[in-house]
C-alpha positions as CSV (number, residue, x, y, z in Angstrom):
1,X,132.9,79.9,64.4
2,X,133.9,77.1,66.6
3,X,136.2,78.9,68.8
4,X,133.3,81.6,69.3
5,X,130.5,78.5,70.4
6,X,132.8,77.2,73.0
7,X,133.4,80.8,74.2
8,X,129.6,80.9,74.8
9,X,129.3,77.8,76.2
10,X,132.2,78.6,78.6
11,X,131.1,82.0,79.7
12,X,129.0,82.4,82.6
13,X,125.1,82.9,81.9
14,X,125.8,82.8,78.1
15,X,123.9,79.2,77.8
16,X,120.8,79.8,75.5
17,X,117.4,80.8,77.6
18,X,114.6,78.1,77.3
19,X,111.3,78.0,77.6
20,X,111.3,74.2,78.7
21,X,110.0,74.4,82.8
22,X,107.9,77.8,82.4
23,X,105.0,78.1,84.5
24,X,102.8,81.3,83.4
25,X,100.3,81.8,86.1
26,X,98.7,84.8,84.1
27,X,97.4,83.4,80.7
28,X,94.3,85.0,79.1
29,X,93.0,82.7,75.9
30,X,89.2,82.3,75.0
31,X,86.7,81.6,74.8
32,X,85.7,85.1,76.3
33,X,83.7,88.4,76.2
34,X,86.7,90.6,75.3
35,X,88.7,89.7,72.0
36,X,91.0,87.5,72.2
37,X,94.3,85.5,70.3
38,X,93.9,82.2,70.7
39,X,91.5,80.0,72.6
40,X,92.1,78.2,75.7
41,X,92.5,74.8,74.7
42,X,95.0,75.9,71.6
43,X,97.1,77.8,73.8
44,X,97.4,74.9,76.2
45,X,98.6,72.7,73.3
46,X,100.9,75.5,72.4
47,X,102.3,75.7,75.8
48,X,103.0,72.3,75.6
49,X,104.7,71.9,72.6
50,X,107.0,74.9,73.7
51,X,107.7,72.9,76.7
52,X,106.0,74.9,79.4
53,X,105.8,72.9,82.8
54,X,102.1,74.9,83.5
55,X,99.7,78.0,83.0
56,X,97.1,79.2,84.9
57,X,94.1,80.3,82.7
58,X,92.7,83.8,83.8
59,X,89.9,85.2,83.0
60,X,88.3,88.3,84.4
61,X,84.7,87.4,84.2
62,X,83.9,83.6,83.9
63,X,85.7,80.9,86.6
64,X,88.1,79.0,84.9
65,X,88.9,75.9,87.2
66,X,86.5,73.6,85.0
67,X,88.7,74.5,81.6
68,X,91.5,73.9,83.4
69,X,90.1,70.1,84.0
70,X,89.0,69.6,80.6
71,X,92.3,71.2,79.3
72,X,94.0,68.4,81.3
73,X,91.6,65.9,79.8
74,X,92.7,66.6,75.9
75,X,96.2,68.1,76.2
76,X,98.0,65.9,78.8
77,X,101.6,66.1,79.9
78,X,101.0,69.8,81.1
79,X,99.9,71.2,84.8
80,X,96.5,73.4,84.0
81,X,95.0,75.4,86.5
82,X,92.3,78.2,86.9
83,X,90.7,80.4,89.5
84,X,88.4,83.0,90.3
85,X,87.8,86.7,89.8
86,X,85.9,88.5,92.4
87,X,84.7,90.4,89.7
88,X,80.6,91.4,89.8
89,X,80.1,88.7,87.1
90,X,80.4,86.6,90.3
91,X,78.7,89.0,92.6
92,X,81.6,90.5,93.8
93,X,83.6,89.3,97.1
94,X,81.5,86.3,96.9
95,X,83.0,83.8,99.5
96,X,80.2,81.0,98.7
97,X,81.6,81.3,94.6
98,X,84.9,80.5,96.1
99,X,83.9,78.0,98.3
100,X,82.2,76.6,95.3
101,X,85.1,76.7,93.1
102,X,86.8,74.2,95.7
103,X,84.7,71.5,95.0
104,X,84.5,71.7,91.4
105,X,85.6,67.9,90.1
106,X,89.4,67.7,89.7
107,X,90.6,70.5,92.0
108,X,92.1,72.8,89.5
109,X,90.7,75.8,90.8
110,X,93.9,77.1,92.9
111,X,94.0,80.5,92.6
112,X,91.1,83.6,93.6
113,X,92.0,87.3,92.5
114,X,90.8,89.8,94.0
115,X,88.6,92.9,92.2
116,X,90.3,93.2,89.2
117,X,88.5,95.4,86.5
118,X,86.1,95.7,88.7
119,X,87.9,96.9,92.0
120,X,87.4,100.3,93.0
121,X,91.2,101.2,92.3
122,X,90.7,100.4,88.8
123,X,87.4,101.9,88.3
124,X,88.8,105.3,90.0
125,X,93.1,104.9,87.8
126,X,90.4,104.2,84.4
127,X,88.1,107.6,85.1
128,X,85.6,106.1,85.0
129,X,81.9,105.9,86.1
130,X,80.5,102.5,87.1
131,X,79.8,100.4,89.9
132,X,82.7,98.7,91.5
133,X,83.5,96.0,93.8
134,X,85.1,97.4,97.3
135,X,87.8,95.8,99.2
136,X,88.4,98.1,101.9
137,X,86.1,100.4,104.1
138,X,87.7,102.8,106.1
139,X,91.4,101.7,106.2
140,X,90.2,98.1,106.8
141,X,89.2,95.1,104.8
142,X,85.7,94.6,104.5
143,X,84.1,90.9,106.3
144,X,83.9,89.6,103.0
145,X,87.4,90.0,102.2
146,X,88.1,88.4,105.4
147,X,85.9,85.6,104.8
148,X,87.3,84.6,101.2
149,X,90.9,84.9,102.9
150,X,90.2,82.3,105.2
151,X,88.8,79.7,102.8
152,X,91.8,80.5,100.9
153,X,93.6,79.3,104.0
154,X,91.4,76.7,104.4
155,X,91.9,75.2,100.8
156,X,95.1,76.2,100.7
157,X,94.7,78.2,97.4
158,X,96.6,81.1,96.0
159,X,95.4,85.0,97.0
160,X,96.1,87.3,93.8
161,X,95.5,90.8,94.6
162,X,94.0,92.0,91.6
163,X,94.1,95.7,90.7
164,X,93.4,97.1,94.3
165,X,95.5,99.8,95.5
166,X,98.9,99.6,97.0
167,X,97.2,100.4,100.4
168,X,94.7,97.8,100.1
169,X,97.4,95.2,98.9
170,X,99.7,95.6,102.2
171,X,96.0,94.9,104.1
172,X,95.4,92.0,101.9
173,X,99.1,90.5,102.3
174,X,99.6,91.1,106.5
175,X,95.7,89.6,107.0
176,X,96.8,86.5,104.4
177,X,99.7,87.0,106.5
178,X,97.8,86.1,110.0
179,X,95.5,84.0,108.7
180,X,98.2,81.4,107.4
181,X,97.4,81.4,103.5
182,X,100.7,80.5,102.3
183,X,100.7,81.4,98.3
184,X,100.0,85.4,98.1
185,X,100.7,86.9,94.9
186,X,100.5,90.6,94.4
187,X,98.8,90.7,90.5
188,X,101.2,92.8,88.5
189,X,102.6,95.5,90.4
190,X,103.6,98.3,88.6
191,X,101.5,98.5,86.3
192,X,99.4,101.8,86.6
193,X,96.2,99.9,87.6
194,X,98.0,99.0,90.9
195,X,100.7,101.3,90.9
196,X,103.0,100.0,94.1
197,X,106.2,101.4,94.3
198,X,109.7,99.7,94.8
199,X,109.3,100.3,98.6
200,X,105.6,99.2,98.8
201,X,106.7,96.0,96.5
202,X,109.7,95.5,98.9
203,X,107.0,95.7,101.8
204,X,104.8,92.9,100.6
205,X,107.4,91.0,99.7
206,X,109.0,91.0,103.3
207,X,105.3,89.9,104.4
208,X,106.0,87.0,102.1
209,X,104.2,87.6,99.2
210,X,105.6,87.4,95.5
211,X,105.5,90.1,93.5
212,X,104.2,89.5,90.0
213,X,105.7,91.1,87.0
214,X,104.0,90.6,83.4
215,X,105.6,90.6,79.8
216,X,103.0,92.7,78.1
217,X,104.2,95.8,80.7
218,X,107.1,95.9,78.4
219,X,105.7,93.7,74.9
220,X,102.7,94.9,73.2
221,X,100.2,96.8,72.8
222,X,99.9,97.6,76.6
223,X,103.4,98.4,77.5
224,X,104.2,100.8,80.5
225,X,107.8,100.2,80.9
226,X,111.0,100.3,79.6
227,X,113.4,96.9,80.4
228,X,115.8,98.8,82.3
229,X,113.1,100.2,84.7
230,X,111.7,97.0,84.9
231,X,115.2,94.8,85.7
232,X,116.2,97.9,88.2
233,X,112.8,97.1,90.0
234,X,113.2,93.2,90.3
235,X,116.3,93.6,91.3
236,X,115.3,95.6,94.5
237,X,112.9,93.1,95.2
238,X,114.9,90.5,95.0
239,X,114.5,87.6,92.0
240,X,113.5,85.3,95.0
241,X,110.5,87.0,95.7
242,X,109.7,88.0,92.2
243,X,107.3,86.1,89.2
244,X,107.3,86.7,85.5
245,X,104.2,85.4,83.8
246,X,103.1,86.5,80.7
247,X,99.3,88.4,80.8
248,X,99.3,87.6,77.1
249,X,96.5,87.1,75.2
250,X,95.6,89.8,73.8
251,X,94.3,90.7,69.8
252,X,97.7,92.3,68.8
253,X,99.9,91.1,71.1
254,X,102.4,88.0,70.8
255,X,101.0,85.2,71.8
256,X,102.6,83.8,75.4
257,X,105.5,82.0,74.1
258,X,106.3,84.2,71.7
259,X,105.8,87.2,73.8
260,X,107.7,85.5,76.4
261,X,110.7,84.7,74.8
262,X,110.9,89.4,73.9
263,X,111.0,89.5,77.7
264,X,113.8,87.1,78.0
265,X,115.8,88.7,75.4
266,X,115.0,92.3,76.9
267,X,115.9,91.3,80.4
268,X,119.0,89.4,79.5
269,X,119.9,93.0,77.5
270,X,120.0,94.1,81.0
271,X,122.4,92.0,82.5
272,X,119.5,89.7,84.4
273,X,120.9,86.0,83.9
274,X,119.6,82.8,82.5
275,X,119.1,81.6,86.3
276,X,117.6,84.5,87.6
277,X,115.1,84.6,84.3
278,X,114.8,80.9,85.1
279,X,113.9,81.4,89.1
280,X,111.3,83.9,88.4
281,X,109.4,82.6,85.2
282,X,109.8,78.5,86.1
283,X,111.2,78.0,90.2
284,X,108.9,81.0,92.0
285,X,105.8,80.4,90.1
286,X,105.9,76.2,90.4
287,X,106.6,76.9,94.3
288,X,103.7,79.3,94.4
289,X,101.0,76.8,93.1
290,X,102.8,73.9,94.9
291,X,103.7,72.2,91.8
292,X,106.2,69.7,92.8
């Protein structure tokens, strides 16, 4: 038994993977108007305790930048942050809700997503029949979009791309691009509600953006891929431009730690390492919300 622990400790990437230093920048808790597994300020204490650095609390609905300061108020020792979904709860591309967000005391708000349930992508992938928020008129980004991307600049926030369509996430990332944002994530990639392909994800990624990957695309209820489909991909797109958060949160599903920590053990399965799980689910994300 001892020989085989120093054989671990001696081979290359063998060292046990930790959660201590994640940053999840895709965390769904409640209080909210879909079901969820834990509440907000729960799975902040959680994330704590499990060592996370950070989390970014999403919701597709409400703003969550004043949670994220009352999070920080009650649980200290952990980097909370929230944002804003230009969802029609919001009214849409809605640059002055934005704007607003910007303001609110403590500055948590960092990052804005795009359409998300509400985007015209989704509405169209889903079947369904509804009114939707557009991005894109035409083959070009509507003033809106343009405006929200320049107080992103301005504020130096983070552009998600939420479920728009491959098409309209190149547009987002070149015009981010020009207008000098410097955190663009593109909001889970593969997954059929955005449906980019390696080359697309490749394409953003030269542009500068991160690509986000989430654990409940292969954990869950939700899942859409298998773990050597989902390595294969990051690999092409290089773990340097590449971000695993969680999207947890879910009735059913793991909660983010836990769910977590299934990804790890699937990736690892596929030969990805504990540095390159470590760059993408602690280094990439901490870089993209300037956490220092």
């Amino acid at each position: 038994m001892t020989c085989l622990f120093l054989l671990l400790l001696l081979t290359p990437g063998a060292r046990p993977q930790s959660l201590r230093g994640v940053v999840d920048i895709h965390a769904h808790s409640g209080p909210d108007s879909t079901p969820r597994s834990i509440d907000a300020l729960n799975l902040v204490r959680l994330a704590r305790e499990k060592g996370f650095r950070g989390l970014v609390l999403k919701n597709h609905y409400e703003p969550t930048e004043a949670w994220a300061a009352l999070a920080r108020q009650e649980v200290p020792g952990i980097e909370v942050f929230g944002g804003i979904a230009l969802n029609l709860t919001v009214g849409g591309i809605n640059p002055a809700a934005v704007e607003r967000m910007t303001r609110v005391q403590g500055g948590f708000g960092k990052v804005v997503w795009m359409p998300t349930y509400d985007s015209r992508n989704h509405v169209r992938v889903s079947g369904e029949n509804r009114p939707f928020v557009p991005v894109s008129k035409d083959g070009k980004l509507l003033p809106g979009v343009l405006d929200v991307i320049r107080i992103i600049a301005q504020h130096h926030l983070v552009l998600a791309t939420g479920h728009s369509s491959p098409a309209e996430v190149l547009m987002m990332v070149k015009q981010a691009r020009d207008s000098g944002v410097s955190s663009v994530v593109v909001t889970h990639a593969m997954l059929k509600y955005v449906g980019m392909s390696v080359p697309q994800m490749k394409e953003a990624a030269a542009m500068g953006a991160m690509i986000e990957f989430v654990g409940n695309a292969v954990v869950g209820t939700q899942k859409e891929f298998t773990f050597p489909r989902y390595a294969d991909a990051m690999r092409q797109v290089g773990f340097g431009s590449v971000i695993l958060s969680s999207d947890f949160g879910q009735k059913g599903n793991p909660l983010h730690p836990d769910g977590l920590e299934q990804v790890f053990r699937g990736l690892r399965g596929q030969g990805v390492t504990v540095d390159q799980i470590d760059q993408i689910v602690k280094t990439n994300p901490a870089k993209l919300l300037g956490i220092r």
